[in-house]
C-alpha positions, 0 to 999 in steps of 0.5 A, a space after each residue: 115801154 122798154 119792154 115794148 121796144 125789147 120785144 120789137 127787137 127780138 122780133 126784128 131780129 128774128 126776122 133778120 135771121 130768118 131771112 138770111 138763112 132763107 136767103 143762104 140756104 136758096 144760094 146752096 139749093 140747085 137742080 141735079 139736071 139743069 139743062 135736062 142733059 141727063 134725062 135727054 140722053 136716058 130716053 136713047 135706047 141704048 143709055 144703059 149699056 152705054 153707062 156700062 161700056 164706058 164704065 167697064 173701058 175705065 175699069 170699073 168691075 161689076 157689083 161696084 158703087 160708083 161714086 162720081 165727084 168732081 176735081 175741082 173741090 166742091 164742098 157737095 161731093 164731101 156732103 156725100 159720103 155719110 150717104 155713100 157709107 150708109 149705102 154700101 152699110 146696107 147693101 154691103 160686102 161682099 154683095 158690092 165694092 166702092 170706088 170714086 172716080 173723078 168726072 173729068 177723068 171720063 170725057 164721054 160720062 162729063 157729056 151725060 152727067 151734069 152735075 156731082 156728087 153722083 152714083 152709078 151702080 153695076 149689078 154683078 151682071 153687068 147692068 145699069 142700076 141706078 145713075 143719080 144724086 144720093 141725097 136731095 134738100 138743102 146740103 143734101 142732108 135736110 131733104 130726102 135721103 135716097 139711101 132706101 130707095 137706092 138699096 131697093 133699086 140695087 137688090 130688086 130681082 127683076 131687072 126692068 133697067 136703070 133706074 135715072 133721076 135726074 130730076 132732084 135738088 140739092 146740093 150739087 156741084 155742075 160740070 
């Protein structure tokens, strides 16, 4: 009989933590584009080269990754810099510099992008590559890492556009 009711507990136990992680980890599991703001300002014809003009009036020079977080301190932006490192890794110097740039410094981009940690890529010609999360899943670390994927879109030699994903989820801190 002790060990019928030693095994119960266990279960029960189990159970309990299971459903608490379930329950925090839904709590850290948000969408990219919420409101659908992002996608809704990508199908103007003109999205590309409005990303670029605003980037190129903040200085960003071309074959630049773009990293956009926020200024309040959002726990998601630390969450992607392993992402960030692995990417400039593989796309590497001299190909492409980094920087980061706060979203609230850029008023015109905080009205298109909704939420950070984000990436925005500039080729060396000037073009819109990527605008997007690195990462998807819990924390950004247990879904799909983009990593690949953006690479790909970074070095493809046929420019068809920007490539926008705003549909994602993950870990992601909203304007």
């Amino acid at each position: 009989m002790p060990k019928l009711i030693s095994w119960i507990l266990l279960l029960g136990w189990a159970a309990l933590l299971l459903m608490a992680i379930l329950l925090y980890g839904d709590r850290q599991l948000s969408e990219f584009d919420p409101q659908g703001t992002l996608i809704h300002h990508s199908t103007d014809p003109g999205f590309d080269s409005k990303v670029t003009h605003i980037m190129q009036n903040y200085g960003v020079e071309a074959s630049t990754l773009v990293h956009i977080v926020s200024e309040r301190n959002c726990y998601c932006d630390t969450l992607a810099a392993p992402h960030q490192i692995q990417l400039l890794n593989k796309l590497g110097n001299p190909d492409y510099s980094t920087t980061t740039i706060a979203l609230e410094q850029l008023p015109e981009l905080a009205e298109i992008l909704p939420s950070t940690p984000a990436l925005i890529i500039i080729d060396s010609d000037y073009r819109l590559r990527y605008l997007g999360p690195y990462a998807t899943g819990y924390g950004c670390f247990t879904g799909k890492d983009l990593v690949d994927e953006i690479s790909q879109y970074a070095t493809t030699p046929n420019y068809i556009g920007g490539v926008i994903k705003s549909d994602a989820e993950g870990c992601f801190c909203h304007n």
